[in-house]
N, CA, C, O and CB atoms as a CASP TS submission, in Angstrom:
PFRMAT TS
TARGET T0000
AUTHOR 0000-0000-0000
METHOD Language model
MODEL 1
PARENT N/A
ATOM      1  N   UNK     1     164.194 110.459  74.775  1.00  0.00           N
ATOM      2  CA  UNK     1     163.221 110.466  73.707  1.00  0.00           C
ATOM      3  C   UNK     1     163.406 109.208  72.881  1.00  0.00           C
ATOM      4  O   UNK     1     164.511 108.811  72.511  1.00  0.00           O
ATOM      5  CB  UNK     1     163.353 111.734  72.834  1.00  0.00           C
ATOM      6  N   UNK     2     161.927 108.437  72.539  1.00  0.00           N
ATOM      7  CA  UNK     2     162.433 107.129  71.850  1.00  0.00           C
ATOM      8  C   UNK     2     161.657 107.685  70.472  1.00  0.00           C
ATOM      9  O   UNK     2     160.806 108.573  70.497  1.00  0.00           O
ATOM     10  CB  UNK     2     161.865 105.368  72.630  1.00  0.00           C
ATOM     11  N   UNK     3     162.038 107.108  69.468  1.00  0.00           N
ATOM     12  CA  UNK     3     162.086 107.166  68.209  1.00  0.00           C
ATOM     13  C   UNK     3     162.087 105.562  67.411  1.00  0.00           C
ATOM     14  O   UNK     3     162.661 104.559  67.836  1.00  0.00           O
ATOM     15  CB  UNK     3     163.317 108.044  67.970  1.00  0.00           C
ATOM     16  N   UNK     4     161.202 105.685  66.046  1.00  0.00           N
ATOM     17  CA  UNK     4     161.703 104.246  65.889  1.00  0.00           C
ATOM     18  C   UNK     4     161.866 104.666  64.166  1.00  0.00           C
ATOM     19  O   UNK     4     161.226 105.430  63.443  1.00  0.00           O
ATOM     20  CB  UNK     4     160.416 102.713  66.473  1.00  0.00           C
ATOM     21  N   UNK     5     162.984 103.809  63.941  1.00  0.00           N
ATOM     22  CA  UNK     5     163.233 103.829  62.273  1.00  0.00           C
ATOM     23  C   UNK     5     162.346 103.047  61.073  1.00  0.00           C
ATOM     24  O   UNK     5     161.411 102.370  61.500  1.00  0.00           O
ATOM     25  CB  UNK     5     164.629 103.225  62.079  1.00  0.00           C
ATOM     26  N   UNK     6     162.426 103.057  60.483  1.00  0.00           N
ATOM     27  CA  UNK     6     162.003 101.844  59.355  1.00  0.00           C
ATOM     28  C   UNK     6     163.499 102.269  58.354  1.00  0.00           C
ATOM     29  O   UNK     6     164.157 103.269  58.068  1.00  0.00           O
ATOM     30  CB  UNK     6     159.968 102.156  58.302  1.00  0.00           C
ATOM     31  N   UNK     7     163.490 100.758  58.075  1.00  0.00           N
ATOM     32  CA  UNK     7     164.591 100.884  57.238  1.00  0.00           C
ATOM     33  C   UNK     7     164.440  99.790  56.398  1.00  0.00           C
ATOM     34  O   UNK     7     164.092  98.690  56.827  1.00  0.00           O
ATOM     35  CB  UNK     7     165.892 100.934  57.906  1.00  0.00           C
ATOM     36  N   UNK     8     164.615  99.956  55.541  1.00  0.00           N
ATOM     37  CA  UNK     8     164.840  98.355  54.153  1.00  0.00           C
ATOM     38  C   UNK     8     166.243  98.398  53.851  1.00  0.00           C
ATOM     39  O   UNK     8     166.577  97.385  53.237  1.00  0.00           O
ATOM     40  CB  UNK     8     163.893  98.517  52.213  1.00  0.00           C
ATOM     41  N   UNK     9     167.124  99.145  54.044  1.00  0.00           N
ATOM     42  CA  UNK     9     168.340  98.702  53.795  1.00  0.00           C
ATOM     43  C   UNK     9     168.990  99.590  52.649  1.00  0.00           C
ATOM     44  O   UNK     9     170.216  99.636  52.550  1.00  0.00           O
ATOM     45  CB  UNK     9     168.255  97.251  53.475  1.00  0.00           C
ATOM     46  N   UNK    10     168.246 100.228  51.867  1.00  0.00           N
ATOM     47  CA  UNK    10     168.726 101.170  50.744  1.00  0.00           C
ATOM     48  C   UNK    10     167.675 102.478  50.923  1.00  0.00           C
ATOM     49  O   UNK    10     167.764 103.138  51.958  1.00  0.00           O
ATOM     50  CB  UNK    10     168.613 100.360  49.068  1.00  0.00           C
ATOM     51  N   UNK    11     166.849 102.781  50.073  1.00  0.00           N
ATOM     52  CA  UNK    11     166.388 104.114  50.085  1.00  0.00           C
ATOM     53  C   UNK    11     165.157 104.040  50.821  1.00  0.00           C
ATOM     54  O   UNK    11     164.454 104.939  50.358  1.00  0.00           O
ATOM     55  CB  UNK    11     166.220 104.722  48.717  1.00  0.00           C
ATOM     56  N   UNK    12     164.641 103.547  51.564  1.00  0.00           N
ATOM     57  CA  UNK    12     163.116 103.928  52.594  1.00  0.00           C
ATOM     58  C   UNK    12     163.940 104.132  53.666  1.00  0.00           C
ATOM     59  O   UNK    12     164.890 103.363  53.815  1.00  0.00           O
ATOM     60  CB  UNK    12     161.688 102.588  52.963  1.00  0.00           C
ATOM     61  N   UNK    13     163.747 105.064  54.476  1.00  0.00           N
ATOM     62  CA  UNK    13     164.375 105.598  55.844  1.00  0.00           C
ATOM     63  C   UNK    13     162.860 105.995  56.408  1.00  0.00           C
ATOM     64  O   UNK    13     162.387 106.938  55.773  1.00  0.00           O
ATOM     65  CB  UNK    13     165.692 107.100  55.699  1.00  0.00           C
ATOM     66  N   UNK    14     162.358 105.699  57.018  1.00  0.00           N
ATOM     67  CA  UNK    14     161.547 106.716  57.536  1.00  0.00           C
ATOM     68  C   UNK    14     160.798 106.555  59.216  1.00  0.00           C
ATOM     69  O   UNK    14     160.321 105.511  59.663  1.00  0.00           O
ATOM     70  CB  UNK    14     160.447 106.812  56.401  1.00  0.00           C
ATOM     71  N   UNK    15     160.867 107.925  59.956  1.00  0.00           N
ATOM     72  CA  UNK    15     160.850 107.835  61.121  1.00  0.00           C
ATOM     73  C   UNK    15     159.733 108.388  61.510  1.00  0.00           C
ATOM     74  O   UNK    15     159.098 109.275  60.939  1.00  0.00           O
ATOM     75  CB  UNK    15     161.840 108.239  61.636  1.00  0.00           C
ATOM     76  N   UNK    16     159.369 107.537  63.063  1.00  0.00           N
ATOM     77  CA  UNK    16     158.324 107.651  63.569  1.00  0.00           C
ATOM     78  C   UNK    16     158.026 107.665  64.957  1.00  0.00           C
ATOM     79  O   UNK    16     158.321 106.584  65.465  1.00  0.00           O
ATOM     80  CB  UNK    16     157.805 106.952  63.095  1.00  0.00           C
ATOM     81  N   UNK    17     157.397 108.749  66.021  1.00  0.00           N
ATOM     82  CA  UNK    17     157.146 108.735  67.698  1.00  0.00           C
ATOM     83  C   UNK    17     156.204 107.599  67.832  1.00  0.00           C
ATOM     84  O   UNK    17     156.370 107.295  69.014  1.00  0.00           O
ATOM     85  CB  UNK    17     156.404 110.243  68.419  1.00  0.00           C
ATOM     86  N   UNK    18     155.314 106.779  67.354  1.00  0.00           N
ATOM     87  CA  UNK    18     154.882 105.666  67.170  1.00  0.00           C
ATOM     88  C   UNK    18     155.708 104.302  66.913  1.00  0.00           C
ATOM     89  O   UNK    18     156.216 104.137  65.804  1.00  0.00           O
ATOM     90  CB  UNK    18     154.169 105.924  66.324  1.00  0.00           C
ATOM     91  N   UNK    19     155.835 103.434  67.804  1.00  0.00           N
ATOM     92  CA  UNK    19     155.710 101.723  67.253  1.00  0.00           C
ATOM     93  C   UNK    19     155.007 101.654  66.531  1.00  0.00           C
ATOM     94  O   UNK    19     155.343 101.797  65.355  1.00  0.00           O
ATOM     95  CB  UNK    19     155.323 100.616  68.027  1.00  0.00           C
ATOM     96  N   UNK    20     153.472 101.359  66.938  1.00  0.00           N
ATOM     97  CA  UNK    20     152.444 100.905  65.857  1.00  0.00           C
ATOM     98  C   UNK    20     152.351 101.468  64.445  1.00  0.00           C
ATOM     99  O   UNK    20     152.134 100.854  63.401  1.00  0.00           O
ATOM    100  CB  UNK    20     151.182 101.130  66.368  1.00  0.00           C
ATOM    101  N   UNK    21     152.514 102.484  64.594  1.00  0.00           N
ATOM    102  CA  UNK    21     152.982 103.406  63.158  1.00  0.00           C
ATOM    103  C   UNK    21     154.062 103.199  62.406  1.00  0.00           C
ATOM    104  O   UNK    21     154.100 103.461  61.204  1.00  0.00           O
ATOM    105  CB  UNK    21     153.241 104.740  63.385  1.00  0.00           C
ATOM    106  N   UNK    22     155.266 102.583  63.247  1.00  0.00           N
ATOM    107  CA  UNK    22     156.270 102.508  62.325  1.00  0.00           C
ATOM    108  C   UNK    22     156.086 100.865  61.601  1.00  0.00           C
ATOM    109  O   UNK    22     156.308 100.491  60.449  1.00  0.00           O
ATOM    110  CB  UNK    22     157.793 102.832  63.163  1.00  0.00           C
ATOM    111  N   UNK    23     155.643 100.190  62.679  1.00  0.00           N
ATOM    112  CA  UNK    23     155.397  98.848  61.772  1.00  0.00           C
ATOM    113  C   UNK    23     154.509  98.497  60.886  1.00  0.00           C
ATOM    114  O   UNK    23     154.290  97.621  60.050  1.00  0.00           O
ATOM    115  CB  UNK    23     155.231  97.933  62.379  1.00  0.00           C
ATOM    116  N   UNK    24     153.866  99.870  61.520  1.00  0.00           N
ATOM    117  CA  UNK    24     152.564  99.460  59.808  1.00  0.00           C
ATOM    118  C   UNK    24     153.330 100.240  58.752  1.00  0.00           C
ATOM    119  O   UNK    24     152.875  99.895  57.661  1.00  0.00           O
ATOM    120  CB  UNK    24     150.378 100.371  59.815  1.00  0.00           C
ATOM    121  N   UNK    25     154.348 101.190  58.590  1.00  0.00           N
ATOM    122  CA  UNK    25     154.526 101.621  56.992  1.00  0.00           C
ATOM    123  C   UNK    25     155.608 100.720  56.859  1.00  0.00           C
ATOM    124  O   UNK    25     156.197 100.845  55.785  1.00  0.00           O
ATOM    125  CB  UNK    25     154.915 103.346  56.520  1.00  0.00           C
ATOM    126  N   UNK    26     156.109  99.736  57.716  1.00  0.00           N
ATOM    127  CA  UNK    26     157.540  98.648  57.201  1.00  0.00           C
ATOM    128  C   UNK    26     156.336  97.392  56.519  1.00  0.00           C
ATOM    129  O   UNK    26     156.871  96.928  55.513  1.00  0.00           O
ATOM    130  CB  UNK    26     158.948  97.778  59.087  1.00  0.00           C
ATOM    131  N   UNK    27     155.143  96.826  56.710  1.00  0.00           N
ATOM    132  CA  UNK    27     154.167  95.890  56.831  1.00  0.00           C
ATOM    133  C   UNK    27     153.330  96.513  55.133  1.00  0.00           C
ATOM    134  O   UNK    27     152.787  95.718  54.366  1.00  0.00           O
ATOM    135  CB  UNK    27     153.183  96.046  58.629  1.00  0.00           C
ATOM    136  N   UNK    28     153.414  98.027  54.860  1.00  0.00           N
ATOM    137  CA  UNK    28     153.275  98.429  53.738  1.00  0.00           C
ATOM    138  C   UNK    28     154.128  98.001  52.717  1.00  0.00           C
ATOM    139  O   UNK    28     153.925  97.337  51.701  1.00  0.00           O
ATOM    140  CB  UNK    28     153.254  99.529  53.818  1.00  0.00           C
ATOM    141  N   UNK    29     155.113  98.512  53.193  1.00  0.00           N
ATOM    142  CA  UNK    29     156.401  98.992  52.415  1.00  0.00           C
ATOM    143  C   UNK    29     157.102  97.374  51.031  1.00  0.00           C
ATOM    144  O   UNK    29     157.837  96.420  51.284  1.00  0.00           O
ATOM    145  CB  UNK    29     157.875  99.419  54.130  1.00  0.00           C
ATOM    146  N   UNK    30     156.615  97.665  50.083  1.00  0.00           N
ATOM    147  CA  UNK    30     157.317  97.017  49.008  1.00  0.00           C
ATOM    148  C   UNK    30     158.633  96.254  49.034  1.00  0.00           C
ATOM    149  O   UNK    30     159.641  96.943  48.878  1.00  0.00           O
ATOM    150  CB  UNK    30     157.493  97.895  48.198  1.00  0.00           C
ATOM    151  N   UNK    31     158.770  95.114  49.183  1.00  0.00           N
ATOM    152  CA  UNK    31     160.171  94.414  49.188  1.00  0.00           C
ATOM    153  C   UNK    31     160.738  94.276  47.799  1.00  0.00           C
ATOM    154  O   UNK    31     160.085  93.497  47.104  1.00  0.00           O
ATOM    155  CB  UNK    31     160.094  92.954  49.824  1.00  0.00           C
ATOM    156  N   UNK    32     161.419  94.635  47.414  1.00  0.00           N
ATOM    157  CA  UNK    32     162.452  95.106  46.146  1.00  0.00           C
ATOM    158  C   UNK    32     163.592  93.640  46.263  1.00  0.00           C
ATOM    159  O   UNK    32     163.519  92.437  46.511  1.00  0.00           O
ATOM    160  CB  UNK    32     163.475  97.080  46.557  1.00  0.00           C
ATOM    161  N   UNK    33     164.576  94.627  45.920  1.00  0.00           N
ATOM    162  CA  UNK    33     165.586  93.662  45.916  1.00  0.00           C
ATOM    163  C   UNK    33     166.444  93.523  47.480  1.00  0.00           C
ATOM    164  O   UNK    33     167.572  93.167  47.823  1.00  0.00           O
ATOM    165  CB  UNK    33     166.576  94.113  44.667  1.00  0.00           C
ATOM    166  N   UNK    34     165.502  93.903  48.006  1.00  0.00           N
ATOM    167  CA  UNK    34     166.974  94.297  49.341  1.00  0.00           C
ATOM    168  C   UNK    34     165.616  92.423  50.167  1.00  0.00           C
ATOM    169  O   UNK    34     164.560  92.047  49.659  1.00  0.00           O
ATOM    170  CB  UNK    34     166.896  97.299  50.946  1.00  0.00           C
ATOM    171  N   UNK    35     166.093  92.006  51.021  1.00  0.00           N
ATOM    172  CA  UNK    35     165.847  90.730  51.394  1.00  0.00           C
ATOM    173  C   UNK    35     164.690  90.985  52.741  1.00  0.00           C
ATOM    174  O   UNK    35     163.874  90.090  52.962  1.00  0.00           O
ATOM    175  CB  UNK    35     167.389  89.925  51.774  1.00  0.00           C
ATOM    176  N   UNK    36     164.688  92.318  53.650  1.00  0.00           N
ATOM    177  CA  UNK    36     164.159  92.461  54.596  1.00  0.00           C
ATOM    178  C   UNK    36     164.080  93.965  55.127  1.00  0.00           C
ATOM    179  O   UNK    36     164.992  94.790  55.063  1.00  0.00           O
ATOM    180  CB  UNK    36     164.687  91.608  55.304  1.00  0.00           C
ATOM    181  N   UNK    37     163.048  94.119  55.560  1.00  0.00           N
ATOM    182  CA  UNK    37     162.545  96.095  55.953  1.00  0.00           C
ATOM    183  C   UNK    37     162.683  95.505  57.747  1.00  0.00           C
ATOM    184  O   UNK    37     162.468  94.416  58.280  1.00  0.00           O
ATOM    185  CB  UNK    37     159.984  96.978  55.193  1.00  0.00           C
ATOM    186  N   UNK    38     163.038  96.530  58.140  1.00  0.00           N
ATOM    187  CA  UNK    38     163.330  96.614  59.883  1.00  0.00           C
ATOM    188  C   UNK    38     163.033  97.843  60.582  1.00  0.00           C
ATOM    189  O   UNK    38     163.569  98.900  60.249  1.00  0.00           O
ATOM    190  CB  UNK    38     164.869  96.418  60.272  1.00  0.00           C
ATOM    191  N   UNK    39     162.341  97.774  61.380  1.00  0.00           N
ATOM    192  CA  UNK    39     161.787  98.726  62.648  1.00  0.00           C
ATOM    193  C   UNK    39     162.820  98.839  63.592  1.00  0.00           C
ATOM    194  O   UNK    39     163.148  97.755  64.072  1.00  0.00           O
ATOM    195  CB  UNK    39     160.475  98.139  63.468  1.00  0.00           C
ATOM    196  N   UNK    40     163.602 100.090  64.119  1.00  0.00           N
ATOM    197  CA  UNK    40     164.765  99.831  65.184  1.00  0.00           C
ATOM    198  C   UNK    40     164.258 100.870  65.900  1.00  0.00           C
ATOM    199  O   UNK    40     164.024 101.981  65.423  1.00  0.00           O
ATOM    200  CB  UNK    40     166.453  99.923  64.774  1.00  0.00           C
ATOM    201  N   UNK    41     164.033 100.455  67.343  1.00  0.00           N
ATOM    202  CA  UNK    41     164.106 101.380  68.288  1.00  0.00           C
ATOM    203  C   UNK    41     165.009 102.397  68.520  1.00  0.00           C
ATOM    204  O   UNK    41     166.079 101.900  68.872  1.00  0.00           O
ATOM    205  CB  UNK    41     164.095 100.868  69.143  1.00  0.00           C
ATOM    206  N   UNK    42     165.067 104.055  68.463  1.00  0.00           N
ATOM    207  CA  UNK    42     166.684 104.509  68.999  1.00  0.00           C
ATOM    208  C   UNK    42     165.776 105.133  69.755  1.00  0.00           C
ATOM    209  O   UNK    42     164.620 105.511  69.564  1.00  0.00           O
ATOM    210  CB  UNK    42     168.088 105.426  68.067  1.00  0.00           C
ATOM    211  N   UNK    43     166.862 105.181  71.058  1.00  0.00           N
ATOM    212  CA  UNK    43     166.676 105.895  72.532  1.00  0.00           C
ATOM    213  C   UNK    43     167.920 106.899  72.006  1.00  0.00           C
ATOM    214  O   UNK    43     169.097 106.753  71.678  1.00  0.00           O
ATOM    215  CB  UNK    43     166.980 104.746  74.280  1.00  0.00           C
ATOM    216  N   UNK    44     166.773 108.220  72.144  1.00  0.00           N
ATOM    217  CA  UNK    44     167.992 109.665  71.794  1.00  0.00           C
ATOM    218  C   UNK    44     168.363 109.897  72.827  1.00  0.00           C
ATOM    219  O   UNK    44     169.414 110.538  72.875  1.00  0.00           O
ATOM    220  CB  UNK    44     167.568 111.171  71.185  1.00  0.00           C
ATOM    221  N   UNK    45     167.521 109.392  74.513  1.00  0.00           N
ATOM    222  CA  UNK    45     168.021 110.174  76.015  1.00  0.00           C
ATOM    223  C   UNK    45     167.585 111.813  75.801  1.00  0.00           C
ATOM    224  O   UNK    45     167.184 112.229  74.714  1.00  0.00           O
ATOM    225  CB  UNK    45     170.073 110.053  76.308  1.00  0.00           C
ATOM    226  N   UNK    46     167.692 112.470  76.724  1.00  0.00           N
ATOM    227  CA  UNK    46     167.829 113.668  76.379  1.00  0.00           C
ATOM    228  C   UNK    46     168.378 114.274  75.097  1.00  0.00           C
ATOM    229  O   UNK    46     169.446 114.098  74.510  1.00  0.00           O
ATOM    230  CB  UNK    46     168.383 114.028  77.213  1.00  0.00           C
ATOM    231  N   UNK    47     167.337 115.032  74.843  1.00  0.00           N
ATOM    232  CA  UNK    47     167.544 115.638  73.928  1.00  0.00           C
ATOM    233  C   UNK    47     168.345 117.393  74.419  1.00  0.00           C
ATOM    234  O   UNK    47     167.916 118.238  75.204  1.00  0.00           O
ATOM    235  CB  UNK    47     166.119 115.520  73.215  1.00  0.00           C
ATOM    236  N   UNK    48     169.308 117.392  73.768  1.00  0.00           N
ATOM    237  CA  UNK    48     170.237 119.147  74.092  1.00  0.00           C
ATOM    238  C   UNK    48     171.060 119.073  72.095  1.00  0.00           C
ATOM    239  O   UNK    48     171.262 118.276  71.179  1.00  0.00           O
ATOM    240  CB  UNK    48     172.349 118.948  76.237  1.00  0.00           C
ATOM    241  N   UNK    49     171.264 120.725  72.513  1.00  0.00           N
ATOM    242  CA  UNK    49     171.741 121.519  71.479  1.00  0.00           C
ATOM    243  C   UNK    49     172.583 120.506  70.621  1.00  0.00           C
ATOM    244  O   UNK    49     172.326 120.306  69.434  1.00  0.00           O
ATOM    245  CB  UNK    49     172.566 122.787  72.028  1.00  0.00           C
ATOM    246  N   UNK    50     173.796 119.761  71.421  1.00  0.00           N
ATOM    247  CA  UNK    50     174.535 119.080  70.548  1.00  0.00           C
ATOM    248  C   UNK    50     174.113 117.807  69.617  1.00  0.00           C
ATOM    249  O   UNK    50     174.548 117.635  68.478  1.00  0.00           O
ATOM    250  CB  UNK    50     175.460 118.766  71.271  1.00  0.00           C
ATOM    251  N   UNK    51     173.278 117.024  70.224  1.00  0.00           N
ATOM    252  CA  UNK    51     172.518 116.275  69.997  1.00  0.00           C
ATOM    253  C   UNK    51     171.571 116.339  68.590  1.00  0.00           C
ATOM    254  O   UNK    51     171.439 115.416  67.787  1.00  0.00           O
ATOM    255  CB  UNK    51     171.975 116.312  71.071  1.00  0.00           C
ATOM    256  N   UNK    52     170.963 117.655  68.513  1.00  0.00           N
ATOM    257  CA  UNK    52     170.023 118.165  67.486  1.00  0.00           C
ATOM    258  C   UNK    52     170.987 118.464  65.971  1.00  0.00           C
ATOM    259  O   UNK    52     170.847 118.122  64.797  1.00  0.00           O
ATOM    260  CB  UNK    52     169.238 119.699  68.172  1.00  0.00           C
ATOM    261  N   UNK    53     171.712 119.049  66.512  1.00  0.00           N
ATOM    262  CA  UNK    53     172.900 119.327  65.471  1.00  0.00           C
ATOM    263  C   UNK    53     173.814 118.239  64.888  1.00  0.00           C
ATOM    264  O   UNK    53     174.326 118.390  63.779  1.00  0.00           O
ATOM    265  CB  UNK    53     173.834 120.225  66.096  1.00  0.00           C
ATOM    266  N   UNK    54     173.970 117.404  65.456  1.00  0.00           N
ATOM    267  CA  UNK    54     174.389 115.897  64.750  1.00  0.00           C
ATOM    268  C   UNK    54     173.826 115.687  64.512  1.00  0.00           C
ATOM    269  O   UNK    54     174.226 115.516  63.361  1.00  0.00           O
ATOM    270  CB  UNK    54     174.809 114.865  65.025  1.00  0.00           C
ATOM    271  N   UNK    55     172.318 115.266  64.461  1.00  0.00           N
ATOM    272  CA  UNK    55     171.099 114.759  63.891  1.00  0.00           C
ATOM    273  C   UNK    55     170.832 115.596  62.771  1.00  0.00           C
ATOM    274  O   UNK    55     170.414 114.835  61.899  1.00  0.00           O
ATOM    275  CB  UNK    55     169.941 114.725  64.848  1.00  0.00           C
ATOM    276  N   UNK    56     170.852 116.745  62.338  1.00  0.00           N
ATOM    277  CA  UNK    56     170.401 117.433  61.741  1.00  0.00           C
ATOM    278  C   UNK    56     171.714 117.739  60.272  1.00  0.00           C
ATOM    279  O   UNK    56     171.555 117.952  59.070  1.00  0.00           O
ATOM    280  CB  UNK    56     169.917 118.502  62.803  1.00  0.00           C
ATOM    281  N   UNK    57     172.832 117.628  61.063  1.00  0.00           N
ATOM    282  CA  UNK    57     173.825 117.250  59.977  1.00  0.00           C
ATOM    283  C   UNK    57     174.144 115.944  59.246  1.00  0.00           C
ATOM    284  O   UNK    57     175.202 115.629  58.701  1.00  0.00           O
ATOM    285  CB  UNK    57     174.884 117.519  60.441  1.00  0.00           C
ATOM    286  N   UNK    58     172.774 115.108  59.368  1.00  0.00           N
ATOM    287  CA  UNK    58     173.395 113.618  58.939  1.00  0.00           C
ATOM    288  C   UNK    58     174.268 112.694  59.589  1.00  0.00           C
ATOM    289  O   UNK    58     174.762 111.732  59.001  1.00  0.00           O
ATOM    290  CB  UNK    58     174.072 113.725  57.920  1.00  0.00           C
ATOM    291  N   UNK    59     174.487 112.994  60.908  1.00  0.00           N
ATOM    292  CA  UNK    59     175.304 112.048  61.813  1.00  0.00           C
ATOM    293  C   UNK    59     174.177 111.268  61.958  1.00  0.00           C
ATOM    294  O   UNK    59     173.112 111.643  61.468  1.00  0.00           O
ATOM    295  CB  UNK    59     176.046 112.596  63.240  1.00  0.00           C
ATOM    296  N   UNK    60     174.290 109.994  62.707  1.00  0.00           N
ATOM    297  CA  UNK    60     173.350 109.483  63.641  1.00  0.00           C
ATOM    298  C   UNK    60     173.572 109.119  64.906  1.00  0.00           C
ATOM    299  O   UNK    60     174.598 108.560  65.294  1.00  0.00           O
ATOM    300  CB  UNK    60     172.875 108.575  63.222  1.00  0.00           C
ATOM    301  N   UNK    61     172.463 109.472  65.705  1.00  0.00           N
ATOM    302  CA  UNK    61     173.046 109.386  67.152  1.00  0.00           C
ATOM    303  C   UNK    61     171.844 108.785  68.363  1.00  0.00           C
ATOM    304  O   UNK    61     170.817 109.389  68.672  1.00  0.00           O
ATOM    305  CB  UNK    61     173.580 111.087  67.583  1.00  0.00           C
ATOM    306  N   UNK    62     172.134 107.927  68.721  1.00  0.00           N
ATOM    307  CA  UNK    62     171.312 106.965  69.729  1.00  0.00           C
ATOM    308  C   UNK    62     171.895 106.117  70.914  1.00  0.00           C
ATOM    309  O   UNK    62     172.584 105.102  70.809  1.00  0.00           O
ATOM    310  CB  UNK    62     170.697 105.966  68.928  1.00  0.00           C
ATOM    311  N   UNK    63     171.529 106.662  71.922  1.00  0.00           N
ATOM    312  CA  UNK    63     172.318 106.000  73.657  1.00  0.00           C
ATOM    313  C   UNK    63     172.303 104.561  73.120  1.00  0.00           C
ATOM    314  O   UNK    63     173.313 103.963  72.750  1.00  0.00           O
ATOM    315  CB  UNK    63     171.112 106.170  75.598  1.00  0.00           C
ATOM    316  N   UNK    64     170.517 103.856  73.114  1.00  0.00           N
ATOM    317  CA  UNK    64     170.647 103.110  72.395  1.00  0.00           C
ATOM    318  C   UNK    64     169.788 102.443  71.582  1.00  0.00           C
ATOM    319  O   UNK    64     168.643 102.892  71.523  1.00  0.00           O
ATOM    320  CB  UNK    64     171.112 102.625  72.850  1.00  0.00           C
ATOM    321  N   UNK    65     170.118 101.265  70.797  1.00  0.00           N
ATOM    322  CA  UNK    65     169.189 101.091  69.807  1.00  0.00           C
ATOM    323  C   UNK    65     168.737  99.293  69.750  1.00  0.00           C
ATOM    324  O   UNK    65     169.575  98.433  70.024  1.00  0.00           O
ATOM    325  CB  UNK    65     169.938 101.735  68.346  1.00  0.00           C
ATOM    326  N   UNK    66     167.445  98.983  69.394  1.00  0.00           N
ATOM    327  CA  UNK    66     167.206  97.530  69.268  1.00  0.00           C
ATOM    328  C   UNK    66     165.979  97.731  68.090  1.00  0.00           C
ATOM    329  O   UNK    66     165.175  98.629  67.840  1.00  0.00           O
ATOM    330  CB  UNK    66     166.721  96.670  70.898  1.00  0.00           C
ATOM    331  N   UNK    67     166.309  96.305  67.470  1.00  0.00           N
ATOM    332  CA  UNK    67     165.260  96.127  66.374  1.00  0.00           C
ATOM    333  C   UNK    67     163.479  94.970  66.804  1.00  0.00           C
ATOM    334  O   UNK    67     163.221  93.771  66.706  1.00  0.00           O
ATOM    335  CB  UNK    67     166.412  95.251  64.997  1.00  0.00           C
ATOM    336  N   UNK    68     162.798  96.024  67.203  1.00  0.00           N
ATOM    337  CA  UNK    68     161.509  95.532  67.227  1.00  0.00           C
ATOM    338  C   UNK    68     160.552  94.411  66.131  1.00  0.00           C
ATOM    339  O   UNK    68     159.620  93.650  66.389  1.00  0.00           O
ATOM    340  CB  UNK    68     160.964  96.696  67.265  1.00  0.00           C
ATOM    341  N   UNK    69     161.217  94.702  64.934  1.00  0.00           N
ATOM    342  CA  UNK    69     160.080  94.294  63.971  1.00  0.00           C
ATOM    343  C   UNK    69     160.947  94.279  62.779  1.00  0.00           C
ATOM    344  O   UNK    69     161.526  95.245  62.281  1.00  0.00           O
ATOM    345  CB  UNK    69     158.690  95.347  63.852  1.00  0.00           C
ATOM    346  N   UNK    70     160.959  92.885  62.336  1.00  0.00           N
ATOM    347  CA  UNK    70     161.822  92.832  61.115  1.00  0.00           C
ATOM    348  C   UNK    70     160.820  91.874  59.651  1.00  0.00           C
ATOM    349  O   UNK    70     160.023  90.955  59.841  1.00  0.00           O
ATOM    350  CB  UNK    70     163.491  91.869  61.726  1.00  0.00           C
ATOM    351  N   UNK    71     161.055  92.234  58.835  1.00  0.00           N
ATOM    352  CA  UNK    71     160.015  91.795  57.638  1.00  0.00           C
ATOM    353  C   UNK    71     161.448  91.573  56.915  1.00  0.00           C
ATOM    354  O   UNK    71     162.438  92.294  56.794  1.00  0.00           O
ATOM    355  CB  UNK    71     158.620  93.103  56.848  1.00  0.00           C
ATOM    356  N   UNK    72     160.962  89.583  56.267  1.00  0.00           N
ATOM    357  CA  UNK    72     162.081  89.186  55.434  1.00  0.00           C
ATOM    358  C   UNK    72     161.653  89.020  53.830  1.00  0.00           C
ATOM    359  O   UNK    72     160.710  89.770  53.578  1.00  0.00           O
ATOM    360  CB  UNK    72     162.657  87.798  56.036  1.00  0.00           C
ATOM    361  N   UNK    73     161.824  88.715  53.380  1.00  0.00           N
ATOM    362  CA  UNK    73     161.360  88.428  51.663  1.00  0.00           C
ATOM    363  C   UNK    73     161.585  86.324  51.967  1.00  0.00           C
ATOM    364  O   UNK    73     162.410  85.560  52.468  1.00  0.00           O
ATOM    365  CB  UNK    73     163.130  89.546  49.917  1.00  0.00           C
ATOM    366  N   UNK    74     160.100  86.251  51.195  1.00  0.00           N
ATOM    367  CA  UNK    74     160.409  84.415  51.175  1.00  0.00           C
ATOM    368  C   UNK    74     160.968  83.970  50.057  1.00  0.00           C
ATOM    369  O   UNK    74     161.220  82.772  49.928  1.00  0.00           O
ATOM    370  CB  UNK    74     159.091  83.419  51.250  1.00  0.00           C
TER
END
């Protein structure tokens, strides 16, 4: 299962089953003080019981991960 993040680096986290979706709310998203918002691919692989439950306790967990789309501050 692929998944993609948005992240700015402090408090916007937010996830999405869409690319195009995730780079349009990083392409929204307000640059503050943090320097750059980033789109990261995570490959969850199969998804099973243990898997859901680290995820769901605040672990994070991804076979693996790359950053698609990065927005810097000029």
């Amino acid at each position: 299962m692929i998944i993609y993040q948005v992240y700015d680096g402090d408090e916007h986290r937010a996830y999405f089953s869409s690319k195009a979706k995730a780079i349009k709310d990083a392409r929204k998203c307000e640059l503050t003080w943090m320097k750059e918002i980033e789109v990261v691919q995570l490959d969850l692989g199969k998804i099973d019981q243990a898997k859901v439950i680290a995820i769901l306790g605040g672990g994070g967990y991804a076979e693996s991960q790359s950053s698609v789309f990065r927005r810097a501050k000029r």
